[in-house]
FIMAR-809008 format. One record per residue: x, y, z of N, C-alpha, C, CB in turn; residue in one letter; residue number from 1. Coordinates in steps of 0.2 Angstrom, whole numbers, plus 5000, padded with zeros to 4 digits. Glycine has a CB too. Layout:
NODE    nu    nv    nw   cau   cav   caw    cu    cv    cw   cbu   cbv   cbw  aa    i
NODE     X     Y     Z     X     Y     Z     X     Y     Z     X     Y     Z   A  NUM
...
end
This chain:
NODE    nu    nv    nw   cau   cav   caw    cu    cv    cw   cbu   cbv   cbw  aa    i
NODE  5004  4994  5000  5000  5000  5000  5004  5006  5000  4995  5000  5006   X    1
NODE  5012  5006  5003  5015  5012  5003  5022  5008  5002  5014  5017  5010   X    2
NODE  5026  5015  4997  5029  5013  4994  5037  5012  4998  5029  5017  4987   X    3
NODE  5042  5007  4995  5047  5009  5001  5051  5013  5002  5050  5005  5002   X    4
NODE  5052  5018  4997  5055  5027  5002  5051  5028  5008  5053  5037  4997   X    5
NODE  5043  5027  5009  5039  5029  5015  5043  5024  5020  5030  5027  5015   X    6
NODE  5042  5018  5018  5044  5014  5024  5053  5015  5028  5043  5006  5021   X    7
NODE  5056  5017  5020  5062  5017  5025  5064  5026  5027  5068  5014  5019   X    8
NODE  5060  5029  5027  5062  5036  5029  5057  5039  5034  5061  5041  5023   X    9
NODE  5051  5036  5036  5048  5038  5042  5047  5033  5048  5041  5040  5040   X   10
NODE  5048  5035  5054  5049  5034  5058  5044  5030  5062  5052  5038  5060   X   11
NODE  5043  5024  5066  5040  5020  5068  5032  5023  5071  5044  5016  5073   X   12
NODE  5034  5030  5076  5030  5034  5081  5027  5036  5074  5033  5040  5087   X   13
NODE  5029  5041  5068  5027  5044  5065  5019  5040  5059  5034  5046  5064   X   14
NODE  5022  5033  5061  5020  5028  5054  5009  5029  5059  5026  5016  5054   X   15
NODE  5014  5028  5065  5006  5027  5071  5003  5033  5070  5006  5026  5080   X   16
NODE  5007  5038  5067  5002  5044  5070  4998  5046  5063  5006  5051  5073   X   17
NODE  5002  5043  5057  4997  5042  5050  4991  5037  5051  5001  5038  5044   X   18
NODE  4994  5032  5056  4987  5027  5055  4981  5030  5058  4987  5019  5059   X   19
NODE  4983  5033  5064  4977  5036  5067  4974  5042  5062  4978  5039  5075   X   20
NODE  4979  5045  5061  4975  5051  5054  4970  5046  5051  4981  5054  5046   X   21
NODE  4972  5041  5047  4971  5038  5043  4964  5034  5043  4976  5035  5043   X   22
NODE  4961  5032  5050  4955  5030  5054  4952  5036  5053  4955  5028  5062   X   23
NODE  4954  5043  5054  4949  5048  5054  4949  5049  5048  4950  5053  5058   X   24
NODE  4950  5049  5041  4949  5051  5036  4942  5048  5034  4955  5050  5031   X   25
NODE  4938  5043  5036  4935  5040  5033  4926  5046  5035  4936  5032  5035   X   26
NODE  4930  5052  5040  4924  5052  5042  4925  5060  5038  4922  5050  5051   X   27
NODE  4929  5062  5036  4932  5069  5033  4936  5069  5027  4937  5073  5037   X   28
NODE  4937  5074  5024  4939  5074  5017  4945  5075  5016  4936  5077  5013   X   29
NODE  4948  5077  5022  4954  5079  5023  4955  5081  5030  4955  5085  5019   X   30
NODE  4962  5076  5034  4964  5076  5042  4972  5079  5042  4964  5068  5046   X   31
NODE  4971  5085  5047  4977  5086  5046  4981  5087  5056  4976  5095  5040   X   32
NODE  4987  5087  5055  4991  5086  5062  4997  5091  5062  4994  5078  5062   X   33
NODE  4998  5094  5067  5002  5099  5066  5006  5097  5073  4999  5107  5065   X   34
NODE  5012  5098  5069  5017  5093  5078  5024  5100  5077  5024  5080  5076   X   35
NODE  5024  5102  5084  5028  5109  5085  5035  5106  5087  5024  5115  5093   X   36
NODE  5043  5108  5084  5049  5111  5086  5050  5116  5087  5052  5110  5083   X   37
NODE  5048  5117  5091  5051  5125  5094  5060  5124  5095  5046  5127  5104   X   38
NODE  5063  5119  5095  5069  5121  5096  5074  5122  5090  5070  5115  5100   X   39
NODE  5069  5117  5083  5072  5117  5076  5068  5124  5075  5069  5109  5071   X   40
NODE  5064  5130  5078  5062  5135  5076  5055  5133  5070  5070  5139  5073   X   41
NODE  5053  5127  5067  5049  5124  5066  5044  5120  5066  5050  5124  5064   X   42
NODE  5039  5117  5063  5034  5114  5065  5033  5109  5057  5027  5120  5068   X   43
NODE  5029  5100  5060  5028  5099  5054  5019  5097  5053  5033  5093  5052   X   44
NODE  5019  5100  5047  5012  5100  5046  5010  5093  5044  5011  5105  5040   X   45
NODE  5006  5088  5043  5004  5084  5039  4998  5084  5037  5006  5078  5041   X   46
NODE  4997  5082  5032  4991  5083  5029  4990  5075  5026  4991  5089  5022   X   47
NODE  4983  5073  5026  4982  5065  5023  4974  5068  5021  4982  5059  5029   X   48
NODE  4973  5064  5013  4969  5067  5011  4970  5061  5003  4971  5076  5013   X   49
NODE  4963  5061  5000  4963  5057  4993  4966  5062  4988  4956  5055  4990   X   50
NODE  4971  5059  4986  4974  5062  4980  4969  5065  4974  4978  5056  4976   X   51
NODE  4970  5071  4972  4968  5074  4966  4973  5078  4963  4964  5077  4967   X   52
NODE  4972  5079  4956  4975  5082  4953  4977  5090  4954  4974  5081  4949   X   53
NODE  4986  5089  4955  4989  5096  4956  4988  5098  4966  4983  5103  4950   X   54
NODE  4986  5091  4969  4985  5093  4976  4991  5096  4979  4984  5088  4979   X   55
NODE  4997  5093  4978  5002  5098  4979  5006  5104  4979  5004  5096  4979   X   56
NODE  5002  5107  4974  5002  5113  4973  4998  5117  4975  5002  5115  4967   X   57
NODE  4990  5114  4978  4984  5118  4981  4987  5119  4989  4975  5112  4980   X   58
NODE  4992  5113  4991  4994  5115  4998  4998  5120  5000  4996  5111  5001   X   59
NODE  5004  5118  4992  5009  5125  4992  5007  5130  4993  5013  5127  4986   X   60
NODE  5002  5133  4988  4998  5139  4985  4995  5142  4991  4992  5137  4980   X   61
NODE  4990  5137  4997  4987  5142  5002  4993  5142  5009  4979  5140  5004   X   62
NODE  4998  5138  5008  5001  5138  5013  5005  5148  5011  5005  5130  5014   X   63
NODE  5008  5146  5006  5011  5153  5004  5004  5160  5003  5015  5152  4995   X   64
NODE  4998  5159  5001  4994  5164  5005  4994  5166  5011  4991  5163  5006   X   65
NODE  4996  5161  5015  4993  5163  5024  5003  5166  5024  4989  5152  5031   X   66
NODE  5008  5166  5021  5012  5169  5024  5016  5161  5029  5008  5176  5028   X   67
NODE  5017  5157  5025  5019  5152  5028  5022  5150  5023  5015  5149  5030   X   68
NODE  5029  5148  5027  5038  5145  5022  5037  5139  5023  5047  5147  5025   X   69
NODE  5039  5134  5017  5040  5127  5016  5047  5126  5015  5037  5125  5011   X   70
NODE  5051  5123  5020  5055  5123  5023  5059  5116  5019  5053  5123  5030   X   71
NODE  5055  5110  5020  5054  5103  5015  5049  5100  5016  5059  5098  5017   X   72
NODE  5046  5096  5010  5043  5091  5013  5046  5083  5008  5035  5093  5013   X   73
NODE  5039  5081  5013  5040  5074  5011  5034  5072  5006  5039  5069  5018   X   74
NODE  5031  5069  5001  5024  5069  5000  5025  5060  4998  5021  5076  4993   X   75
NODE  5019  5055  4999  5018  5048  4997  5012  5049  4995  5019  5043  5002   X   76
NODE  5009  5044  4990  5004  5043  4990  5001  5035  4990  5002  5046  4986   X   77
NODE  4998  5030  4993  4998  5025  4993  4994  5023  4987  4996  5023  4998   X   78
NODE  4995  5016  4987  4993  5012  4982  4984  5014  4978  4995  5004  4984   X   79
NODE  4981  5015  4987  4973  5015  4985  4972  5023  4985  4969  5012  4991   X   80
NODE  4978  5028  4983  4976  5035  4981  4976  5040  4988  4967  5035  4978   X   81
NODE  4977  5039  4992  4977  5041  4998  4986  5044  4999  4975  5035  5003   X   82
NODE  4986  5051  4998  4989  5056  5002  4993  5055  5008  4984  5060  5003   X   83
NODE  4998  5056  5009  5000  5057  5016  5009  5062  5016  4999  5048  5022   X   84
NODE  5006  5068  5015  5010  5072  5014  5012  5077  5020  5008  5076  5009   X   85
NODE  5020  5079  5020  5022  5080  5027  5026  5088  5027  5028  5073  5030   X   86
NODE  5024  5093  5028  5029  5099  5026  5031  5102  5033  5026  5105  5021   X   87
NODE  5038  5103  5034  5039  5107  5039  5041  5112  5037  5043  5105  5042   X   88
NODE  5038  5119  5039  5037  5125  5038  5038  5129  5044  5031  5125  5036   X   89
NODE  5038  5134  5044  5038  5141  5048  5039  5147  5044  5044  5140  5052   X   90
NODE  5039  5152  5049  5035  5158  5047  5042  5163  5041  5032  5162  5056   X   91
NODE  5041  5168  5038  5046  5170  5033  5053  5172  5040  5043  5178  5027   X   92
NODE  5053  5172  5044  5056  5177  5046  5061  5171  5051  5051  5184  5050   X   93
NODE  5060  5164  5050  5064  5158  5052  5062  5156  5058  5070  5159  5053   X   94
NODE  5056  5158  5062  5052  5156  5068  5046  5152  5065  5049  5163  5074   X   95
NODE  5046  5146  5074  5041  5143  5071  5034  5149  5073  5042  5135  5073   X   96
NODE  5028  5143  5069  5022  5147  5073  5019  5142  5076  5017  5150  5068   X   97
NODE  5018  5148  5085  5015  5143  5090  5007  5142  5092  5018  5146  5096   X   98
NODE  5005  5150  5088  4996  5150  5088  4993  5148  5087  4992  5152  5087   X   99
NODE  4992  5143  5094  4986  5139  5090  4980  5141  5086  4984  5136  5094   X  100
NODE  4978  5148  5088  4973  5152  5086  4975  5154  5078  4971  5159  5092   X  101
NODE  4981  5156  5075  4985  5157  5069  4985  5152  5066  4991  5159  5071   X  102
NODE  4985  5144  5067  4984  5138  5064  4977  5136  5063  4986  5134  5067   X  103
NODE  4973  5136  5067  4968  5135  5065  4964  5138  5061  4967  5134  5070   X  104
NODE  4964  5145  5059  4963  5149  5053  4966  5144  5047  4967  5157  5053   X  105
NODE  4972  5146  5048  4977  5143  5041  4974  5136  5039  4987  5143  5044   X  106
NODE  4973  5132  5044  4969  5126  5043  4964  5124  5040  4968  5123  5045   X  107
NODE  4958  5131  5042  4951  5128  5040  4951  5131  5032  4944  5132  5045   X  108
NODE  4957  5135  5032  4958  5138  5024  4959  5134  5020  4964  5143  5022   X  109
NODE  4963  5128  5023  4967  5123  5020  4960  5119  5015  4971  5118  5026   X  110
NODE  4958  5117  5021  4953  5113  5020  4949  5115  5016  4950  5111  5024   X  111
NODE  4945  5119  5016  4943  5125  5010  4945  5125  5003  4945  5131  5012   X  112
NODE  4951  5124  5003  4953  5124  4997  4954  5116  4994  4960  5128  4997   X  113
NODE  4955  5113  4998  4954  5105  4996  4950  5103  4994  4955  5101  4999   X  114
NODE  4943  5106  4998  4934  5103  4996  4935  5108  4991  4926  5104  5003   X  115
NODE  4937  5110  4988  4934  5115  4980  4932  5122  4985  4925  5111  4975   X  116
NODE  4930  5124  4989  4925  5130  4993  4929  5137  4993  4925  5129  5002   X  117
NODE  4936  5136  4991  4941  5141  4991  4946  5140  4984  4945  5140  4999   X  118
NODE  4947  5146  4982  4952  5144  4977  4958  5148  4979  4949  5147  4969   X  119
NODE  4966  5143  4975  4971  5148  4979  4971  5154  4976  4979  5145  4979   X  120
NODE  4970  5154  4968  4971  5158  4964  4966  5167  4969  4967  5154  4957   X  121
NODE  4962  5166  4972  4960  5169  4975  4962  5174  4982  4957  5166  4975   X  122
NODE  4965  5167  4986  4970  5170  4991  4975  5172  4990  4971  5167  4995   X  123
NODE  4980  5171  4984  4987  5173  4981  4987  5182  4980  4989  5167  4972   X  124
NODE  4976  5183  4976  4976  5189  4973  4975  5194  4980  4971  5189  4967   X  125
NODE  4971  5189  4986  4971  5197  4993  4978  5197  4997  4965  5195  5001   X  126
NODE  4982  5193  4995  4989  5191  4997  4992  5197  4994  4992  5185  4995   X  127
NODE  4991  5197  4988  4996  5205  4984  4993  5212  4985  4995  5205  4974   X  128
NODE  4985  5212  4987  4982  5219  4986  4987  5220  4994  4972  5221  4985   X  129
NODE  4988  5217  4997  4989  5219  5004  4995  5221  5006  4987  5213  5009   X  130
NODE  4999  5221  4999  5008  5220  5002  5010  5217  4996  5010  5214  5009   X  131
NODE  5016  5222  4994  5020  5224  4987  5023  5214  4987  5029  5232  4988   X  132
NODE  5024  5212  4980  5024  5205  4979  5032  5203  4979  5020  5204  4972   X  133
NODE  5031  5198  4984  5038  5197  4983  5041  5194  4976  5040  5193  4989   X  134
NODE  5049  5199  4974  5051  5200  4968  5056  5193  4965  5055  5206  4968   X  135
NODE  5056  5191  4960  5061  5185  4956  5066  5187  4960  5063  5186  4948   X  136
NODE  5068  5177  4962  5075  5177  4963  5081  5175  4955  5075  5170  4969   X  137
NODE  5084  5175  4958  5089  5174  4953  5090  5167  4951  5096  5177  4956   X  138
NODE  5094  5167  4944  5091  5162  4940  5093  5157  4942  5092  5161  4935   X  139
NODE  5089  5151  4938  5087  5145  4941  5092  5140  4937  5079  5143  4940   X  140
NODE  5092  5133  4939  5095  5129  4936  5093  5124  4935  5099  5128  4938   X  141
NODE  5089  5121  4930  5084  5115  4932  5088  5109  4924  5072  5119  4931   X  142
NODE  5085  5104  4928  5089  5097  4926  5083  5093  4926  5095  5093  4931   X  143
NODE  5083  5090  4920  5077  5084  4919  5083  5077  4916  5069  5086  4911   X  144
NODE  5081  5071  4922  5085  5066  4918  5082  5059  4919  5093  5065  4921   X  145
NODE  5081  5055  4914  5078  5049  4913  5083  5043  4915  5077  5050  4905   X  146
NODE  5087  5043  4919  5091  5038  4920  5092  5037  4928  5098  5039  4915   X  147
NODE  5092  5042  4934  5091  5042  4940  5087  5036  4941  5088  5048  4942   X  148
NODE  5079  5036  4937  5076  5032  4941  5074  5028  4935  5071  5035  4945   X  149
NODE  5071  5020  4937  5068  5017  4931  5061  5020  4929  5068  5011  4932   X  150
NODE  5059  5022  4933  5051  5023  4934  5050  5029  4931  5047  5024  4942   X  151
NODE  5054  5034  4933  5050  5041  4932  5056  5047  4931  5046  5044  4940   X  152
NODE  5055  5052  4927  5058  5057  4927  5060  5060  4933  5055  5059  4924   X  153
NODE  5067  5063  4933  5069  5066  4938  5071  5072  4940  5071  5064  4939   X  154
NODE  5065  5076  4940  5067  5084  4940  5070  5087  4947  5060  5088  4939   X  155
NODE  5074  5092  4945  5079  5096  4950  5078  5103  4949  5086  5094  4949   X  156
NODE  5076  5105  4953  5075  5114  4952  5081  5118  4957  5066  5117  4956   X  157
NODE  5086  5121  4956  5090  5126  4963  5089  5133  4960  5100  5126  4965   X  158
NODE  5087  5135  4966  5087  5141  4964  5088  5148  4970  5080  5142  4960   X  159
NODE  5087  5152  4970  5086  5157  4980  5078  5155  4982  5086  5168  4980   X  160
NODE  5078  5155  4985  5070  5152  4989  5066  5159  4991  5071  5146  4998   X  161
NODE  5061  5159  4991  5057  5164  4991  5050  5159  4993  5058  5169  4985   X  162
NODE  5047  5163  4998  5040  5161  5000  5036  5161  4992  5035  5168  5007   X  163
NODE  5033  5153  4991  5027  5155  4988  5032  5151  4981  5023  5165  4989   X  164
NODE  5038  5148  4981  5043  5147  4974  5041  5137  4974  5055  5150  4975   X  165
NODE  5039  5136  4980  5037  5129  4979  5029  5128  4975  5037  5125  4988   X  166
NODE  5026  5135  4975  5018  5134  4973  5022  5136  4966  5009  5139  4976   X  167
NODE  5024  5140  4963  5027  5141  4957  5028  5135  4951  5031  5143  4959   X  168
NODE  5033  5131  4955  5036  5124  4953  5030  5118  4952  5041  5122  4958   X  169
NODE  5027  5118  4957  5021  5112  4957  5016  5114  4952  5017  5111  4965   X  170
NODE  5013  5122  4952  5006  5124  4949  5009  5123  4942  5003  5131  4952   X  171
NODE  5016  5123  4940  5018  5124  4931  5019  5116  4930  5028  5130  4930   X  172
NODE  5021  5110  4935  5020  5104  4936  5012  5103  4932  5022  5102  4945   X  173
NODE  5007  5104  4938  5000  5102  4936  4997  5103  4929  4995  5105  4940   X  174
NODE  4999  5110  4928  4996  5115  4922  4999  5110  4917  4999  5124  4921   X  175
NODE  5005  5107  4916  5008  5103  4912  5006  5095  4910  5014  5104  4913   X  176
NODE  5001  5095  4917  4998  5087  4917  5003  5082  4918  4995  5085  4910   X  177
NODE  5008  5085  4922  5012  5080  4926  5012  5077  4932  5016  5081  4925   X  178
NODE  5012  5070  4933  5008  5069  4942  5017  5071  4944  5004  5057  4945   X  179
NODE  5017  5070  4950  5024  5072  4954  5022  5065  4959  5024  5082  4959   X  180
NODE  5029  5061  4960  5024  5055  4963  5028  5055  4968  5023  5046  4960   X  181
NODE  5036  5057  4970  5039  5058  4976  5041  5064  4975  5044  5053  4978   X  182
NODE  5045  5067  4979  5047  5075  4982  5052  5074  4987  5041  5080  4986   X  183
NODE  5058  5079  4985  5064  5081  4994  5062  5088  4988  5077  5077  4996   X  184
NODE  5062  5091  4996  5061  5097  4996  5069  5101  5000  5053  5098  5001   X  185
NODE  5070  5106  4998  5075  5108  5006  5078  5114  5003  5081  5103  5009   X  186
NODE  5081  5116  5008  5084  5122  5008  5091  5123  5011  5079  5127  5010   X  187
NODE  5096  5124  5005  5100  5126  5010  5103  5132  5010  5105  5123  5011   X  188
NODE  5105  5134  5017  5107  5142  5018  5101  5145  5014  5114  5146  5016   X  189
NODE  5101  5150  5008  5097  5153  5005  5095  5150  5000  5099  5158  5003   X  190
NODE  5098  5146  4998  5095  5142  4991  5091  5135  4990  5100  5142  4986   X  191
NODE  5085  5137  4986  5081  5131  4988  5082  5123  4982  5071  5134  4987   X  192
NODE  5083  5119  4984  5086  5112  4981  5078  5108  4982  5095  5107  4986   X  193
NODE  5075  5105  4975  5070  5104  4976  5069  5097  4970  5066  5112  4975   X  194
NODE  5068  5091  4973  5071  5087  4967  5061  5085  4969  5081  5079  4969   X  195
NODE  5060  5082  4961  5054  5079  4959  5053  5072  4956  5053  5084  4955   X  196
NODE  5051  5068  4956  5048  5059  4954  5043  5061  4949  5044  5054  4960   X  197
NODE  5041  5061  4942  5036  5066  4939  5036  5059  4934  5038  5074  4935   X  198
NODE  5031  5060  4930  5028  5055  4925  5022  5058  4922  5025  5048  4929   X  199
NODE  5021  5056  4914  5016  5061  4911  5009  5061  4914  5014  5060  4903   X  200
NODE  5006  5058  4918  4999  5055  4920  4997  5049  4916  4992  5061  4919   X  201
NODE  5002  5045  4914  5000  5040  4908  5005  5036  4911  4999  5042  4899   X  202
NODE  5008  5036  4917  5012  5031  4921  5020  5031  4915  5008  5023  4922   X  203
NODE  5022  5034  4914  5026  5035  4909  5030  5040  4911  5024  5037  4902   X  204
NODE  5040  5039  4910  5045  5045  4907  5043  5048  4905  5049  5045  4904   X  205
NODE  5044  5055  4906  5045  5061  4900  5049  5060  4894  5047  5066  4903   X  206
NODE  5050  5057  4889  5055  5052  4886  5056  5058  4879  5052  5042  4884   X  207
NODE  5053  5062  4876  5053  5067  4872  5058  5073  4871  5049  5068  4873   X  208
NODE  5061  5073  4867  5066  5078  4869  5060  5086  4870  5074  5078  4861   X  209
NODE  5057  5086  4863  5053  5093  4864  5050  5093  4871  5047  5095  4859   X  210
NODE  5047  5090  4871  5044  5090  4878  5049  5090  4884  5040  5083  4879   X  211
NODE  5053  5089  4885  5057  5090  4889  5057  5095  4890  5062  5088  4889   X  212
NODE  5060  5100  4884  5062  5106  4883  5056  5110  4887  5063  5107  4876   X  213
NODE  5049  5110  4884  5043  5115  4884  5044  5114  4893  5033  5112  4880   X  214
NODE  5046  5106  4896  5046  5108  4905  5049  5114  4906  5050  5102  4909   X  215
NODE  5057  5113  4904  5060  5117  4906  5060  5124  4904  5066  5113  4906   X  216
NODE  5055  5125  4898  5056  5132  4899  5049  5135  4900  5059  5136  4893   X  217
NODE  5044  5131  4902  5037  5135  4905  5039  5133  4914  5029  5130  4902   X  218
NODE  5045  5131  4915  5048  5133  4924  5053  5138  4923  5052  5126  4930   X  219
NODE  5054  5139  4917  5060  5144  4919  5056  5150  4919  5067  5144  4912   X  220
NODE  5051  5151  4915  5045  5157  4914  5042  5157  4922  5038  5155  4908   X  221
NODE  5041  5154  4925  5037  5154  4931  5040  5156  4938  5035  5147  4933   X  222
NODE  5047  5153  4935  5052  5155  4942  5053  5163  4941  5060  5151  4942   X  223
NODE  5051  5166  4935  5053  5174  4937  5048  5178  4938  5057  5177  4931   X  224
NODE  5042  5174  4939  5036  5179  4942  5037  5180  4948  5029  5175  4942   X  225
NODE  5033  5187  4949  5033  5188  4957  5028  5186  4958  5034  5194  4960   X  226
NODE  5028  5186  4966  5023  5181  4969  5021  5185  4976  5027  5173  4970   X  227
end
């Protein structure tokens, strides 16, 4: 049911605390668990929830609304379509966030946007009237390689990180109709290292050379939007 990067990269406590998500999803459309580091200056979010298309760009998208950094994540999906994605995050300024009253907004948003009730496109646009948009980092470097994996294409994005450059990357992913099936996310010092597992939605390499090309230059276009 889960593939084995899950098994070999999450931790025994951690696996329990999916299952119990996992009992409660049947009764919601989306269960989410927020576990605080105050010492790592972060927190990790987890979201479990049925897979839909471009979900991981719907969580990028309102998480970077609410003014919330993605730090890394993890994202699996199991065999029966089921979600269980993990982002550790904190606030732009390298603290984590402790309100609970400040989460729980940012959550019922979440959710919102998952059941269809909310669009990000919407929260990205009161996100801008409210405050000048943050501007293009500097350029990117992106690598697509067919030989990393046997399964799937392997995309790599570096670039300077900026709130809101992981919804960028994912939302130009969907629009292009490509599923994203694993993710490392991270950042070091300033610049974000963002590797991708991708396949056309037809369980297939990206094996085209043009098509390669159109990936890498409808992210190269995206990464220079502000946001």
């Amino acid at each position: 049911m889960v593939s084995d990067r899950y098994l070999a990269t999450t931790g025994v406590q951690r696996m329990a605390e999916h299952l119990r998500m996992l009992q409660r999803l049947g009764d919601a459309p989306v269960v989410t668990e927020l576990f605080q580091h105050t010492d790592l200056g972060s927190s990790d979010l987890v979201v479990v929830t049925r897979d839909l298309p471009g979900l991981f760009s719907l969580i990028a998208g309102t998480l970077a609304s609410q003014g919330v950094n993605i730090i890394s994540a993890q994202i699996h999906t199991r065999a029966d379509g089921i979600a269980i994605d993990t982002f550790q995050v904190n606030d732009p300024t390298g603290e984590a966030v402790t309100s609970a009253a400040r989460w729980a907004g940012r959550l019922d948003t979440l959710r919102a946007v998952l059941t269809g009730d909310t669009q990000v496109t919407t929260l990205l646009e009161r996100r801008r009237a409210g405050r000048p948009a943050a501007p293009a980092g500097g350029p990117a470097k992106i690598t697509l390689d067919n030989h990393l994996s046997d399964d799937y294409t392997v995309l790599e994005v570096k670039c300077p990180d900026r709130l809101g450059l992981l919804y960028l990357v994912t939302r130009t992913l969907a629009e292009l109709g490509l599923d994203i099936a694993t993710a490392r996310i991270a950042t070091e010092i300033d610049q974000a290292v963002d590797t991708f597992y991708v396949h056309d939605g037809r369980g297939r390499k990206i094996q085209e050379h043009d098509t390669l090309g159109r990936v890498r230059e409808a992210l190269e276009r995206a990464l220079v939007q502000p946001l």
